[in-house]
Structure formats: structure tokens, C-alpha cells
C-alpha positions as CSV (number, residue, x, y, z in Angstrom):
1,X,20.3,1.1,-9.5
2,X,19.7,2.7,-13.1
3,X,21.3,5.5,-13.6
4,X,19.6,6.0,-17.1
5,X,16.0,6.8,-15.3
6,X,17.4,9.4,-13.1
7,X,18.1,13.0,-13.7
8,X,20.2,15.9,-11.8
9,X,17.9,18.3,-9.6
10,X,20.3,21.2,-10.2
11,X,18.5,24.4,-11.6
12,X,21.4,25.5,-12.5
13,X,22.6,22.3,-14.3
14,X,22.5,22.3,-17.9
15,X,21.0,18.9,-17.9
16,X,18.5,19.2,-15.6
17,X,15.4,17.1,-15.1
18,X,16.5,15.5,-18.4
19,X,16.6,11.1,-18.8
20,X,18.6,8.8,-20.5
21,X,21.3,11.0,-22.2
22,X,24.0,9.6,-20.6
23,X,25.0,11.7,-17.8
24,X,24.1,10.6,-14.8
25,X,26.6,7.8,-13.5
26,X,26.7,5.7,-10.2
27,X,28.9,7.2,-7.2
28,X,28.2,5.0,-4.5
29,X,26.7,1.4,-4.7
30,X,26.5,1.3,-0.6
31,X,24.8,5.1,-0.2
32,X,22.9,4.6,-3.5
33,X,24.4,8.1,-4.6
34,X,24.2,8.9,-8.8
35,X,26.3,11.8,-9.8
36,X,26.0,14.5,-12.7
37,X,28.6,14.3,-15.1
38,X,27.7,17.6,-15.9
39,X,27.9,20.3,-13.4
40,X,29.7,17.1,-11.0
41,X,27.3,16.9,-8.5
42,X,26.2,13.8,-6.5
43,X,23.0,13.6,-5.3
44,X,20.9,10.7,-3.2
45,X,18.3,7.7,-5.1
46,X,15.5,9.6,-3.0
47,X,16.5,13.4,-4.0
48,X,13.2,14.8,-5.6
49,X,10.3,12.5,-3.3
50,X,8.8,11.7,-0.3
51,X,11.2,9.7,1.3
52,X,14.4,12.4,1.1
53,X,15.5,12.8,4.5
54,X,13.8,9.7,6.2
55,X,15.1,8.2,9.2
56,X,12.6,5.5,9.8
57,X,11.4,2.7,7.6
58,X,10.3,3.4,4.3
59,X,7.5,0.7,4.8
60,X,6.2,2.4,8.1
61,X,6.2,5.9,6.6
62,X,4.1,4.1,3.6
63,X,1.5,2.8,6.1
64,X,1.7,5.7,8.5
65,X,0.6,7.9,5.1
66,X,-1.8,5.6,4.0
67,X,-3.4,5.4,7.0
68,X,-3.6,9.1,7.0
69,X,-5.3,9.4,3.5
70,X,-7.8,6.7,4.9
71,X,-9.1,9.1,7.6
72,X,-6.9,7.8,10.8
73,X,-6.6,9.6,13.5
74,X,-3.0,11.2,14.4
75,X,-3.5,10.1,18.4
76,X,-4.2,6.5,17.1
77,X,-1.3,6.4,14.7
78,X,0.8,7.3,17.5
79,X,-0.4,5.3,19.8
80,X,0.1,2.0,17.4
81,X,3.4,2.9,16.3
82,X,4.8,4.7,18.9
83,X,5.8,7.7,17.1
84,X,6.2,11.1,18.2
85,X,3.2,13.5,17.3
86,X,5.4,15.7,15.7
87,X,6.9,13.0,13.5
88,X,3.7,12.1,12.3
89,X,2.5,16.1,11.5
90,X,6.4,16.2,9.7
91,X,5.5,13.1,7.6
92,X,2.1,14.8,6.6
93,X,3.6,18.0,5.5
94,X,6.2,15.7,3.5
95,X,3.8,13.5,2.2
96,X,1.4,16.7,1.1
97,X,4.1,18.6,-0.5
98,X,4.8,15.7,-2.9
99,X,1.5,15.1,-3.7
100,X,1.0,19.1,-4.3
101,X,3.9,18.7,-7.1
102,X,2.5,15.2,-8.5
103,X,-0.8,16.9,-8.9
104,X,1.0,20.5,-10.8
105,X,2.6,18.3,-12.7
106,X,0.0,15.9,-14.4
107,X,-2.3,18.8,-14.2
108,X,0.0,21.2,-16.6
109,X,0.9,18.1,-19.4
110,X,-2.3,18.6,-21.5
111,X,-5.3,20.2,-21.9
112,X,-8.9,18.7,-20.9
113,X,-12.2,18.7,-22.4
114,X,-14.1,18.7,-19.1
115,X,-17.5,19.0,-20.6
116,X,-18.8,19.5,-17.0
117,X,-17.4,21.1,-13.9
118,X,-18.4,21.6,-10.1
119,X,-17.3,23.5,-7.6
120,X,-18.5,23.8,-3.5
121,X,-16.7,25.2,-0.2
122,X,-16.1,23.6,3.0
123,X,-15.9,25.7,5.9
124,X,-13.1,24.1,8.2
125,X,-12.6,24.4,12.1
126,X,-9.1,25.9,13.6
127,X,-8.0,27.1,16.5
128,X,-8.6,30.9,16.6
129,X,-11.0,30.3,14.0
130,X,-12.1,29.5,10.3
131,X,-11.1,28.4,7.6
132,X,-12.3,27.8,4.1
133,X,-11.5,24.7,1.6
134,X,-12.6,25.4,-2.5
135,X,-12.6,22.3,-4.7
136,X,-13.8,21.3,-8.2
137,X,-14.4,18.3,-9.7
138,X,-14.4,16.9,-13.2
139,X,-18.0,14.7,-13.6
140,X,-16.9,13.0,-17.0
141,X,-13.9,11.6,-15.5
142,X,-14.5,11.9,-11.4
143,X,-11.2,13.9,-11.4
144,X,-10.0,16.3,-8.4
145,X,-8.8,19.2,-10.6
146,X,-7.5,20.8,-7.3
147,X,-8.3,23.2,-4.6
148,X,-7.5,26.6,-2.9
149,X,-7.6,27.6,0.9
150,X,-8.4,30.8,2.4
151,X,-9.2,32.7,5.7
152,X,-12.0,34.4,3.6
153,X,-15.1,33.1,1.3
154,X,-14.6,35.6,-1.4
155,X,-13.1,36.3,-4.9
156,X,-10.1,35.5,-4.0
157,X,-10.4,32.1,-2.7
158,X,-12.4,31.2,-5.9
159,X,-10.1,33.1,-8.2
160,X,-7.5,30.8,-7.1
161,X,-9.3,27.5,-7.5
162,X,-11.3,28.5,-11.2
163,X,-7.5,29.6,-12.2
164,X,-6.7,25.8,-11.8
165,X,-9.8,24.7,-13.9
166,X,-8.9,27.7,-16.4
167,X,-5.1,26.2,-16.7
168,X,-6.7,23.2,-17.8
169,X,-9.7,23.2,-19.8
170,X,-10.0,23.9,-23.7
171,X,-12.2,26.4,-25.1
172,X,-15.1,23.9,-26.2
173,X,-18.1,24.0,-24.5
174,X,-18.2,23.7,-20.6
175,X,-21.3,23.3,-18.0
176,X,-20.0,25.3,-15.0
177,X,-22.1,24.3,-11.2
178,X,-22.2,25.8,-8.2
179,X,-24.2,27.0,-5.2
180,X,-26.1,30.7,-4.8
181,X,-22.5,32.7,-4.1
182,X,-23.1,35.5,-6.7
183,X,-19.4,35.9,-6.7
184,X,-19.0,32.6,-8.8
185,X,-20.4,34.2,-11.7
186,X,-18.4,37.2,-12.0
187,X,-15.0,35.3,-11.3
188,X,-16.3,32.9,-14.1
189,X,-17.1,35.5,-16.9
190,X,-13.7,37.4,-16.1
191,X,-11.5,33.7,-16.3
192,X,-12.8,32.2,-19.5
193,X,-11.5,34.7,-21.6
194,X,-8.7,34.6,-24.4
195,X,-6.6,37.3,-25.8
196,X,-7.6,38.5,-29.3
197,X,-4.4,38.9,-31.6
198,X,-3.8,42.3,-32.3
199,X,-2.0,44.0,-35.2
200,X,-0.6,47.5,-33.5
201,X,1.9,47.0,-30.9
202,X,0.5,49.4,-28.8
203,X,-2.5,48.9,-26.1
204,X,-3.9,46.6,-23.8
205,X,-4.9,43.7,-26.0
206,X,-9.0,42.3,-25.9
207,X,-10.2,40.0,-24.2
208,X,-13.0,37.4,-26.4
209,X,-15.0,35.4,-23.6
210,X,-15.6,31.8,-24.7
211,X,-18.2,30.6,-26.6
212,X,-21.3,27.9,-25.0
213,X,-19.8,28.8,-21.4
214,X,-22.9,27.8,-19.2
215,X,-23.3,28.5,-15.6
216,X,-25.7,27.1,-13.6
217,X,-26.5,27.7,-9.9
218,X,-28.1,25.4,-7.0
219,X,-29.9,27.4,-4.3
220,X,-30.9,25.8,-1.1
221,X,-34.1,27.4,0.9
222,X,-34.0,25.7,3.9
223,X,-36.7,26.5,7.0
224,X,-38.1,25.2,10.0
225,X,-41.0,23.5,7.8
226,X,-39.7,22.4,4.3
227,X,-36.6,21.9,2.5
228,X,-36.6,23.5,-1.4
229,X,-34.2,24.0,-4.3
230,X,-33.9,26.3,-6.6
231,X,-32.6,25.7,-10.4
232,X,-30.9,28.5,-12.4
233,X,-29.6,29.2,-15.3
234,X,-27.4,32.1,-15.0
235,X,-26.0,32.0,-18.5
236,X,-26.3,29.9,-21.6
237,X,-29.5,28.4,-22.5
238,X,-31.8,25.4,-21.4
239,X,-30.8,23.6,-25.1
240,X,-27.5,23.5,-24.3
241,X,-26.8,22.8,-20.6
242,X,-29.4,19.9,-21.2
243,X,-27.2,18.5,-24.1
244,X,-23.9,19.3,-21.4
245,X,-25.6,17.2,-18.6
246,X,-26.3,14.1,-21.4
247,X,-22.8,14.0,-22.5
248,X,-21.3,14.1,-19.3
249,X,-23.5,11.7,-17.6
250,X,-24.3,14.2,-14.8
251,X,-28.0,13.7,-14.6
252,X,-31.0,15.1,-16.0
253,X,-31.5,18.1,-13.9
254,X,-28.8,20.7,-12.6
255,X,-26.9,19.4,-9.8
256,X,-23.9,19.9,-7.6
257,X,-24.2,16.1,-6.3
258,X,-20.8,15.1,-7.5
259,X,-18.8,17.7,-5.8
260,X,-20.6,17.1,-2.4
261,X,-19.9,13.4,-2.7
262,X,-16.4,14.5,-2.7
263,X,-16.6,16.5,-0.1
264,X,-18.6,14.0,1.9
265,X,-15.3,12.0,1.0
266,X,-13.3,14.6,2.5
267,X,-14.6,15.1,5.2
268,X,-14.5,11.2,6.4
269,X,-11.0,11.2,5.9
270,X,-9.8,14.7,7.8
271,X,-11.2,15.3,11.3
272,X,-11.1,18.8,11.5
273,X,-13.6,18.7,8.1
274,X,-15.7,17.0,10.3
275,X,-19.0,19.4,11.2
276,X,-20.1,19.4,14.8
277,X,-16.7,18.0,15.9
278,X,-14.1,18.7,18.5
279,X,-11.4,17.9,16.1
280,X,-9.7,21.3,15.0
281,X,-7.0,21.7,12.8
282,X,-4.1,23.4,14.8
283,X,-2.3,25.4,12.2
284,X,-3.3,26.4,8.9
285,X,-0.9,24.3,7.3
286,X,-2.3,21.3,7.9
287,X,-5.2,21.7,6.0
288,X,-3.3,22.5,2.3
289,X,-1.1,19.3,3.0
290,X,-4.2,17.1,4.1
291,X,-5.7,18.4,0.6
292,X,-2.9,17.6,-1.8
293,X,-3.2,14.1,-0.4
294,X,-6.7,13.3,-0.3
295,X,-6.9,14.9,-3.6
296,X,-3.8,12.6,-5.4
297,X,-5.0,9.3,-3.4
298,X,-8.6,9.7,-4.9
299,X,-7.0,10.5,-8.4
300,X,-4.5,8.0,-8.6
301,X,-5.2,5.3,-5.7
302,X,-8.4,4.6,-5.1
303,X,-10.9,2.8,-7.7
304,X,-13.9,4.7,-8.6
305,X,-16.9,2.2,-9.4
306,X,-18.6,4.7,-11.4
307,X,-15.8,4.7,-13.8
308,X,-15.6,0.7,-14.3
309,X,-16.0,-0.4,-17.7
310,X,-17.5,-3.8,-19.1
311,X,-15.2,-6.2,-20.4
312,X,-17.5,-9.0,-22.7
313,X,-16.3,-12.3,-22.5
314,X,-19.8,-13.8,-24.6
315,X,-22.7,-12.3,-24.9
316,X,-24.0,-13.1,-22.1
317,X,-20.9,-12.8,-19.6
318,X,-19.1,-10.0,-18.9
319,X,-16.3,-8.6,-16.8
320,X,-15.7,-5.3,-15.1
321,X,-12.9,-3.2,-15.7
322,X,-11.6,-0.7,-12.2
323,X,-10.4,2.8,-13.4
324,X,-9.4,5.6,-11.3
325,X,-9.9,9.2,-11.8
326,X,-6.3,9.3,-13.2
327,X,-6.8,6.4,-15.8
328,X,-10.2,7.6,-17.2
329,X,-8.3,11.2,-17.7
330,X,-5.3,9.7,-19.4
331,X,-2.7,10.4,-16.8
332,X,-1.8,6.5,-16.2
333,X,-2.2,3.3,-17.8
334,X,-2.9,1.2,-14.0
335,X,-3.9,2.4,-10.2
336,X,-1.0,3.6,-8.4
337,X,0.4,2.1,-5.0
338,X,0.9,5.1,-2.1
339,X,4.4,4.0,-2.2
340,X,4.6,4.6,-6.0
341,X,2.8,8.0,-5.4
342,X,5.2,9.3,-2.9
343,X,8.3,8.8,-4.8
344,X,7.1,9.8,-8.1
345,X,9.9,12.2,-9.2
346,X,8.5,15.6,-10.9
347,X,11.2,16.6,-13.5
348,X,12.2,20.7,-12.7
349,X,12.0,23.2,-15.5
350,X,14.5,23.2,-18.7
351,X,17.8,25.2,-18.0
352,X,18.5,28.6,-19.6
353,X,21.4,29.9,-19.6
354,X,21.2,33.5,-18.1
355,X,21.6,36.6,-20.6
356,X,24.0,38.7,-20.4
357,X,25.1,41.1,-23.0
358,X,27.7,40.7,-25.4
359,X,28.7,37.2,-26.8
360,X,28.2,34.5,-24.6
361,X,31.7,31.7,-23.9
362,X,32.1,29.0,-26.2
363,X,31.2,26.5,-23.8
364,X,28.4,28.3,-22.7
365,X,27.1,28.6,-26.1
366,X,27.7,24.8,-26.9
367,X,26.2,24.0,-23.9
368,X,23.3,25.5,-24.6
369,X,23.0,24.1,-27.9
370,X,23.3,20.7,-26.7
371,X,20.5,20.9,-23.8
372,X,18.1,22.5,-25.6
373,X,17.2,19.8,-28.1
């Protein structure tokens, strides 16, 4: 036990989510308890991951998850384990709503120069109905930059998943790909804007789009008799999405390949993505869970060969070096284990005290002055 790597969880807890500053203190050696010297609170070595709240094994909730981000079926985890149905579909939600912070929180450290970016929909089975799955992809770097669900194919859904690439990306120039949904373009144009600094204090301040935004589009004719696409360039010019696609290493002609390799991806690993399959997704929070965790396995777990680099021993032998979606990005330094994924511990927001008028207590105000370097 360290208590020097742990922090308190409290929100209220003028040392929260903060490391090594001497607070934190062990409680109980047999429970594996840590308590806050702070606001006196005790909390549990597994408060903040995964694993709070387990009763089983921690190894067969590992392999029960992994299994799950591999593209095993519920009915033949159950069957091999002999768990309850419902255990397993509690374990995914867990597992999923780690991963969903994991992913927030690596996502909102630094900005990106993505250089190129897809984005495609999936159109998911459920009982009662439809769904539909939004993701984007980073080509440079093979990196999930997250995804949005929705009972609707419309501005909304792709509102919500170009607010995640927006969040990230700095205004340099950017190659933007999608399919023929006119609705891309104008939810595009109205994101990748910044405010322009005004001097009177009054009025709604302008909005400046960004500078070498290029949006392309891939339209598929299909027919009984022949297959065609169709290339355009919605905005930016042929110069520059040419010199976009060199730098990025996403081909020589306009393409969405990349993003329907992912989704080719998931769809091998979650049933109900499945097309022309019985498998349907039974509630509508499955899908978002199943997501997050396909989505933080491929980042951080899985090896992307695409993304290996050549080590030279001589000049004539070499040796190839694995990344993952995550190390190529700058995230992490090595490939993560599920296990290591599931109880990664996502620090919560800085405290701040709450204002009130008039002048605050001494100890309040030393507190605060304390916490907040």
C-alpha cells in the first residue's frame, strides 16, 4: 500500500484528486482502507475504478472483460463461468463507465494536430428498433477520438461526436471525410469556429471560421449493375487536401477506408453491430458501454501494425517496434494490460471553495490558499 499515489475522491475535500502532498494516510492494512487527513474521510484502495464494489475475483472480472472487448458472446461467457446473465451485463456497464472517464480524461490533457479526420455511422439493431453509432478516427495516429449515440441520424448525433474532435484539435490545417450526409457539412462549418476578441463589452462576440478547413465527401452509387464512387470536394481546394492526404499517410485519393476498418472492427467484437443478425441489443444502454470499451481497448490495448516503427540494428537488419493508438498520440510510454485499464484512477476536478459574500473564515481562506497551488 502507498499512500503517497492515492488521492481523496471527495468533491468537497480541499485536497481532492491531488498526489503526494502528504495527506492521505493508511487506515486499515487488512481492508486496504487510506484515509484523508483532510476532511477525515476513509475511503477503499479500489474507490475511483472498475473493481469498486466487486464481489468475485478480480482475475475473473479481468477475463470476463476481456473476453468481452474481444467479441465473446454473453451466453458463452456464462456458460463457461457460470455466471449470472445479469452479472455479466453489470460488469459491462462497470467496465464501460471506466473506460468512458479514461477516455475524457486523456482526451481533455492536450491538444492534437490531427492533420486528417474520418467520421461514418453504424446503424445498430434493438429491440423496438434502431439505433445509431457516430465515430471518428484520427488516420495519423489510428486513434478513436470517441463517439456519440442517438435514436436519430441527424445534427444532433453528429453535433455531439464533431464536438469531441472540436475539443481536441488545434486550429492548423485539418482534412475532414465523410460519406454524402449533407448535414456533415453544415455541423462542420458551424464547429470550427473561434471567438474573435472584442473591445466593447456589449454584443454577441464573432465568430472567425478556421483557416485550410477541408471537407471532403465519399458518395456511394450502388445498383443492380455496377458499383461507382463519387469524389468531392466540398470545401478547400485540390492543392491542399492532396498535400493533407501526403502528410497523413491516408492515400492518394479521398477516402473513408480508415474509419470503416474501424467499424469493420466494431462490428466483430459486438453482436448486435453485426448486419443481418439475430443478435439485438436489448436496452440502449448497452451500446454506449460496449463503445467506451471497444474504443479504450483499441487505443490503449491492442497493437496496431500500421503504427510499428523500424528499429536498425545494421544496415541490413532491422527490428520492429509495436505502438498502439495511445503511444503514437503521446498518451503512454508502453501498451496497457485490461487490468491496468480498468483501475486507472481519473483524478476529479480542483476544489473551490464556494462564494459567499462577505469575508470568508480564516481557515477557509488558508485552506484555500494552500490547495490552490
Amino acid at each position: 500500500m502507498d499512500p503517497q499515489a492515492q488521492f481523496c475522491h471527495k468533491s468537497d475535500c480541499p485536497a481532492v484528486g491531488q498526489t503526494g502532498q502528504g495527506n492521505i494516510t493508511i487506515h486499515s492494512r487488512k481492508e486496504r482502507r487510506y484515509r484523508c487527513k483532510t476532511c477525515g474521510r476513509t475511503f477503499t484502495e479500489r474507490k475511483g475504478t472498475a473493481l469498486e464494489g466487486l464481489k468475485k475475483e478480480v482475475a475473473l472480472f479481468t477475463i470476463v472483460i476481456t473476453l468481452l472487448a474481444h467479441g465473446c458472446p454473453i451466453p458463452a461467457i456464462v456458460a463457461a463461468y457460470e455466471l449470472d446473465v445479469r452479472t455479466v451485463r453489470a460488469w459491462l456497464q462497470k467496465a464501460g463507465a471506466q473506460c468512458e472517464k479514461v477516455h475524457r480524461h486523456f482526451l481533455g490533457q492536450q491538444l492534437l494536430d490531427l492533420i486528417h479526420v474520418q467520421v461514418d455511422e453504424l446503424k445498430v439493431k434493438l429491440q423496438g428498433g434502431w439505433l445509431w453509432l457516430a465515430s471518428a478516427i484520427c488516420v495519423p495516429t489510428r486513434l478513436w477520438l470517441g463517439g456519440a449515440v442517438s435514436t436519430r441520424r441527424d445534427g444532433q448525433l453528429l453535433s455531439a461526436v464533431v464536438a469531441q474532435i472540436r475539443s481536441v484539435a488545434l486550429c492548423r490545417p485539418l482534412l475532414l471525410a465523410v460519406d454524402g450526409l449533407k448535414t456533415y457539412v453544415e455541423v462542420f462549418r458551424r464547429a470550427f469556429r473561434s471567438k474573435l476578441p472584442r473591445h466593447r463589452r456589449r454584443g454577441r462576440s464573432r465568430l472567425i471560421a478556421w483557416a485550410g478547413i477541408v471537407i471532403v465527401q465519399v458518395i456511394k452509387h450502388r445498383s443492380a449493375e455496377h458499383f461507382h464512387l463519387e469524389r468531392r470536394i466540398v470545401q478547400g481546394s485540390e492543392t491542399d487536401c492532396q498535400a493533407l492526404l501526403q502528410a497523413s499517410g491516408g492515400g492518394k485519393l479521398i477516402n473513408t477506408a480508415f474509419i470503416e476498418r474501424l467499424n469493420a472492427t466494431f462490428r466483430q467484437c459486438l453482436g448486435h453491430l453485426v448486419r443481418r443478425s439475430r443478435h439485438q441489443a436489448r436496452k440502449p444502454d448497452t451500446l454506449p458501454a460496449g463503445m467506451y470499451l471497444l474504443g479504450c481497448v483499441y487505443n490503449f490495448c491492442r497493437f496496431h501494425q500500421s503504427l510499428r516503427l523500424p528499429l536498425w540494428i545494421t544496415e541490413r537488419r532491422r527490428k520492429w517496434v509495436p505502438r498502439t493508438p495511445a503511444i503514437a498520440t503521446g498518451w503512454t510510454d508502453h501498451r496497457w494490460e485490461v487490468l491496468e485499464l480498468l483501475t486507472f484512477k481519473v483524478p476529479p476536478p480542483r476544489w473551490r471553495p464556494d462564494y459567499k459574500p462577505g469575508r470568508p473564515p480564516k481557515a477557509l481562506a488558508k485552506l484555500a490558499t494552500e490547495w490552490a497551488t
